[in-house]
N, C-alpha and C positions, 0 to 999 in steps of 0.2 A: 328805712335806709340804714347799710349798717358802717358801724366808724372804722377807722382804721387798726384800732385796736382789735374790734372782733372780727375785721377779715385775716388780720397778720394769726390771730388765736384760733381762727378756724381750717386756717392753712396749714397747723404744724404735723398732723398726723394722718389722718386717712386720704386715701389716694382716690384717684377718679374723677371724673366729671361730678357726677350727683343727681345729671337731671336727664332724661331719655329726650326732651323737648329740646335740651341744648346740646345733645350729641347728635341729635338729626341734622341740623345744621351745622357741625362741625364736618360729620363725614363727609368727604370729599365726594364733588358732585362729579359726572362723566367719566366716573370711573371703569375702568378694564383693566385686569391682571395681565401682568405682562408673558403669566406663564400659564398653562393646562394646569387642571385638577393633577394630570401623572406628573407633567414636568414639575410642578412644585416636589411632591412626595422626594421623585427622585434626588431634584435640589436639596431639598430638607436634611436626608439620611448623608448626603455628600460635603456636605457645606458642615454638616454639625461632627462628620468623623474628621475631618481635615482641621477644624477649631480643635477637638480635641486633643490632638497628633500633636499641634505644633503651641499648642497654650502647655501641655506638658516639656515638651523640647524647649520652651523660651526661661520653663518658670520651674524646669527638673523636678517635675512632678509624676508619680505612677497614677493611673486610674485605679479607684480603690471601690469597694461594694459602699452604700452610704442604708441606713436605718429610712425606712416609711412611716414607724410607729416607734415612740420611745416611752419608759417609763416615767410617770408622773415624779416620783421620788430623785431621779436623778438629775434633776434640773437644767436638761441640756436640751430642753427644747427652745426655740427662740421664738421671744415674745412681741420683735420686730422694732416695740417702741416702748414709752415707760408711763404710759398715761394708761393702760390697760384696756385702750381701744378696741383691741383686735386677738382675741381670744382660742387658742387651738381646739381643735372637734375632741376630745374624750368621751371614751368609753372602761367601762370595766367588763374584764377577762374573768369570768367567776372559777374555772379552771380546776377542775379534782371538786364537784360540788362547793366552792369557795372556800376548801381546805387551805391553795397556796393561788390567792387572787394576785392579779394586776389590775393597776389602775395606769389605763395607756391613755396617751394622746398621738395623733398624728402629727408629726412634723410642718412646720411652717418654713422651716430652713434648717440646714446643718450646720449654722456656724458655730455651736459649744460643742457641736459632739467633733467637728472634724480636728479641735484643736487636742480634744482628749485622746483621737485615733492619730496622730502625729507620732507621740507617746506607744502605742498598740502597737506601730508597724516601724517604731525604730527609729526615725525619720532624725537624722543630726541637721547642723544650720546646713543653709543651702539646699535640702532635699524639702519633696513635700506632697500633699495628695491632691489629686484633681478626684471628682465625684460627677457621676449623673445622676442628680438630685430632681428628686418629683416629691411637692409636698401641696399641701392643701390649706386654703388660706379663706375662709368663709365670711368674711368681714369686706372684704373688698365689692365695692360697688361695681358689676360688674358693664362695659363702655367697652371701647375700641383697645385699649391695651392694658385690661386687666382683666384679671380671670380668676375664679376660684381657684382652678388647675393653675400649680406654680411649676415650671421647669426649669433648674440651674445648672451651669458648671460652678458648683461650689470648690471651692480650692481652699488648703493652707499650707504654710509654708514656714519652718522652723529656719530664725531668726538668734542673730546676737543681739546683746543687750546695744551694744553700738549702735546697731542699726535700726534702734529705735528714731528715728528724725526723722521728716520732711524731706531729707535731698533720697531717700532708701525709698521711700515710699513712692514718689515722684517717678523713681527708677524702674519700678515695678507697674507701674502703672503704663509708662510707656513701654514695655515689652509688652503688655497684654495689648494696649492699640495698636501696634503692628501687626498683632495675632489676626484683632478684626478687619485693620487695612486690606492688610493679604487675601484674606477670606473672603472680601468682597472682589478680588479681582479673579478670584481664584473661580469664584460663581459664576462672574462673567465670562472667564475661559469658558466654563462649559454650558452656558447658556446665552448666547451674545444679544441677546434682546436685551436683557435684562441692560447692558450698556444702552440707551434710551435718553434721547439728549434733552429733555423735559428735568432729567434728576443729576443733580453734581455727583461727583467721585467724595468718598470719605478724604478729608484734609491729611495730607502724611503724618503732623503734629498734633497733638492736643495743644489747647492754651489752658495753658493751670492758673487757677485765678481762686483765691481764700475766698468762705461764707463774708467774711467784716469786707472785702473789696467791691463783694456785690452790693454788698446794703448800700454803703458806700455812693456808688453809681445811680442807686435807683433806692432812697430810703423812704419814701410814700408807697413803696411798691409789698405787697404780700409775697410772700416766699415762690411762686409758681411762676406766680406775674415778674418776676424780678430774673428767673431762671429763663423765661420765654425772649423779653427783650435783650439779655446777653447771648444768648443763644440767635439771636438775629443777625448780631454781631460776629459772632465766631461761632461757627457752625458743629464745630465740638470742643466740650468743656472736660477741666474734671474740677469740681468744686469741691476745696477743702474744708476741715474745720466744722463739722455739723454733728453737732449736739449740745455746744456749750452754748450757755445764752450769749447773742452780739448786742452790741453798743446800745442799741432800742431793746435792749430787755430780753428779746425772744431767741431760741435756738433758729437757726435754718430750717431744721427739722427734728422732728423729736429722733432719738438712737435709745435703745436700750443700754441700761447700765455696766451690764456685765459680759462684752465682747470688744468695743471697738473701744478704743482709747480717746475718749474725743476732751477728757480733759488738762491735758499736760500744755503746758504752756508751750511757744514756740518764737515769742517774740525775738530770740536770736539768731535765726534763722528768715525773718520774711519784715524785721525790723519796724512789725507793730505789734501792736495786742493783742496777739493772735492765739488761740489754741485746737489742741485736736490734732490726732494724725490717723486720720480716716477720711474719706471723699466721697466723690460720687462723680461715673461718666454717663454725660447727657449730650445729644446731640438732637440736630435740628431734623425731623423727620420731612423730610419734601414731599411725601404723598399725602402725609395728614395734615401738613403745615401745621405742627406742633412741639413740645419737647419731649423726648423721647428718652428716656432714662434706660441704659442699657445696664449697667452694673455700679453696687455699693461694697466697697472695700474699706480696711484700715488694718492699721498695726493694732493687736488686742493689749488688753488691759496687761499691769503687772498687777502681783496683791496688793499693792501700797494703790495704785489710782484706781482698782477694782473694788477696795473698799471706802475710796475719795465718793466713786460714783454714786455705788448704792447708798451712801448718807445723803448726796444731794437730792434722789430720786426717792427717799423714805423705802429706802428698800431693803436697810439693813439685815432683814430676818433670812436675806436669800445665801448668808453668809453659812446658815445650819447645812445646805444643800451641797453634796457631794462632789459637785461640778465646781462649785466656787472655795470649798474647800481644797480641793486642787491645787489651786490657784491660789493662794493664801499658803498652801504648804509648797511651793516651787516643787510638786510632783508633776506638773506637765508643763512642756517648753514652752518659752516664750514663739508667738508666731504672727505672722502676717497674713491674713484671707481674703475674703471675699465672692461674691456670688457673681455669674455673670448668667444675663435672662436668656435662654437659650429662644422661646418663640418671638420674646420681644428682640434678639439681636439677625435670627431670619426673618423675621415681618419686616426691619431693613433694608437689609442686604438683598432681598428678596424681591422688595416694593412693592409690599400688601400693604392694604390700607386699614385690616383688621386680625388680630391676635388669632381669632378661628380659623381664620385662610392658612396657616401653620399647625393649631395644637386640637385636640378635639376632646371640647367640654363640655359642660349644659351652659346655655343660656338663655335669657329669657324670650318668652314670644315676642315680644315689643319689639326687642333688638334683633332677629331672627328677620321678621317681616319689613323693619324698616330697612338689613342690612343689603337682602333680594331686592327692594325697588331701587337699592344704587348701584344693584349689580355685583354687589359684594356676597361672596357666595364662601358661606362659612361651615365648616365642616362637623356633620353630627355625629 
C-alpha cells in the first residue's frame, strides 16, 4: 500500500494512466461518435483553421513556420520537466562524411525556440507568433489522451516588463477561452448533432483558482486527484502557480526551469504565499468523465529568475548554452506563450472519446483492440 507521500511524489511528472487494465474500464462504455469518419476530417481541418484565425485576431499574432528538428548545441529544445523524465529522440546528421556533423534531436515543443523567433521576425510588445507545431514526445504512456504524436498551437507573444503580473496573465488567458468558447459553437453551427443534450456547453468564464488554493481544498489529495474533484466543481479551470514547491513541500507539477516563470512571488496580488505566473487550462471532459488538460502557459523567465531556477533545479551548467545566454544577455524579448493541444482541444469540442479519432499515430495492439470492442474506432 503506498503512503501519501509516494503517491503526491509519483504524481508530479509523467502523464497518463499507467495501466491498459485500468483504462479499459475507464473508457466510456456505449459509446457512438457523434460524427462519420468524413464528417469528423472535415470538422477537424474547420474547426482547427477558424482556432487559428481568431487565436491570432484575439492575441495579434502572424502564423509563422516552427522547426521539427533542432540542434543539440543550442539548447532550445524543451525538456517539459526538470526531473529528466522524459527525454527528446536524437540522432546524428554525419553530413560531408562527418566533415560538418550535427547532433539533432526532434522537438518535444517550441517553447525556447519561439521566444528566440519573436526576436527573428521583429515582433515589438503587443505583437507575436502563433505556430503549427508537431513534435514527438516518446516517454508518454500511451491511453485515451496521450500520444507520442504531439500537435500544438504554440504561440508567443512580446511583453513589457509591467506586464509581467497575474492580472496580464489572467487577461490572456481569457482571450484564448473565448477563442475555444466560440470554436465550439462555431462546430456546432456546422455540425448540429454535435449540440447533443447528453454533453454541457463549454462555461462562457474560466474560474482561476492558484495551485496553494487547491491543496488547500483538497490537502490528502495527489496532484491529479485534487485537479479531478475541482474540476467536478467547476467545470473549467486555469490553475496557477505550478512549479514552485506548495505548503506540503511538493510543486503542483514539475515545469522546466528555463521557460515559464513559475518562481516570482505574487503574494501582492492574490494576498497569500503564492508564486509563479504560469498555469494551466483543464476542464472536465463529459465523454470520458475525466480531466482534460487542454493548454499550459505562462509569462517566461527574466535572466535574474532564469538563473533563480536553474540553481534550484541543479541545472546551473545550462547557463553555457546559447539559448540561455540569450537570456541573461537581454538579446531576446521578454515574452508570454504557451502551447494549446490541437487533438486534445477537437477530441472536445468534437466528443471523441479517444485522441486517435482526431490525429493518426501508432498505437499499441492492446489499446487498438480494446478501443474496437467500445466501438471507438481510431485512426491508422
Amino acid at each position: 500500500m503506498t503512503t501519501l507521500v509516494e503517491d503526491k511524489k509519483g504524481d508530479l511528472s509523467g502523464p497518463g494512466i499507467g495501466d491498459y487494465r485500468e483504462l479499459e474500464n475507464i473508457l466510456p462504455k456505449d459509446y457512438r461518435s457523434l460524427l462519420s469518419s468524413k464528417e469528423t476530417q472535415r470538422a477537424i481541418f474547420q474547426v482547427k483553421r477558424y482556432i487559428e484565425d481568431n487565436l491570432c485576431r484575439q492575441l495579434n499574432l502572424m502564423m509563422v513556420g516552427v522547426p521539427l528538428i533542432v540542434d543539440v548545441e543550442s539548447g532550445v529544445n524543451d525538456m517539459l520537466d526538470r526531473d529528466g523524465s522524459r527525454t527528446p529522440i536524437q540522432f546524428h546528421i554525419s553530413n560531408d562524411r562527418d566533415a560538418h556533423p550535427i547532433d539533432a534531436q526532434v522537438v518535444q515543443a517550441a517553447t525556447k525556440w519561439k521566444r528566440i523567433a519573436l526576436k527573428q521576425f521583429d515582433c515589438k510588445p503587443g505583437e507575436g507568433i502563433c505556430t503549427d507545431m508537431r513534435a514527438v514526445r516518446k516517454d508518454y504512456f500511451l491511453d485515451h489522451d496521450h500520444s507520442a504524436y504531439v500537435d500544438q498551437w504554440d504561440w508567443e507573444r512580446v511583453i513589457t516588463d509591467e506586464q509581467r503580473n497575474l492580472d496580464f496573465l489572467k487577461s490572456i488567458v481569457s482571450r484564448i477561452w473565448k477563442v475555444l468558447v466560440d470554436a465550439e459553437k462555431f462546430a456546432q453551427s456546422l455540425f448540429p448533432q454535435l449540440k447533443d443534450p447528453r454533453y454541457s456547453d463549454l462555461p462562457e468564464k474560466l474560474t482561476f483558482l492558484h495551485a496553494e488554493e487547491i491543496l488547500d481544498m483538497y490537502p490528502d489529495l495527489p496532484r491529479k486527484q485534487r485537479e479531478t474533484e475541482v474540476l467536478k466543481k467547476y467545470p473549467a479551470v486555469f490553475i496557477a502557480g505550478i512549479g514552485w514547491p506548495l505548503k506540503d513541500g511538493y510543486p503542483h507539477e514539475m515545469r522546466a526551469a528555463d521557460y515559464d516563470d513559475w518562481i516570482t512571488e505574487t503574494r501582492n496580488q492574490t494576498g497569500k504565499n503564492t508564486h509563479g505566473l504560469n498555469g494551466d487550462i483543464l476542464v472536465w471532459n463529459q465523454v470520458t468523465k475525466r480531466r482534460h488538460e487542454l493548454s499550459s502557459m505562462g509569462i517566461r523567465v527574466t535572466a535574474e529568475t532564469l538563473k533563480q531556477q536553474l540553481k534550484m533545479s541543479n541545472q546551473l551548467d545550462f547557463l553555457k548554452l546559447p539559448y540561455h545566454r540569450a537570456i541573461c544577455a537581454d538579446e531576446i524579448p521578454l515574452s508570454i506563450g504557451g502551447g494549446i493541444g490541437q487533438s486534445r482541444t477537437l477530441m472536445l469540442l468534437l466528443r471523441k472519446a479517444h485522441l486517435g479519432e482526431v490525429s493518426v499515430t501508432v498505437w499499441p495492439k492492446v489499446l487498438k483492440e480494446m478501443c474496437e470492442k467500445k466501438n471507438i474506432h481510431v485512426l491508422n
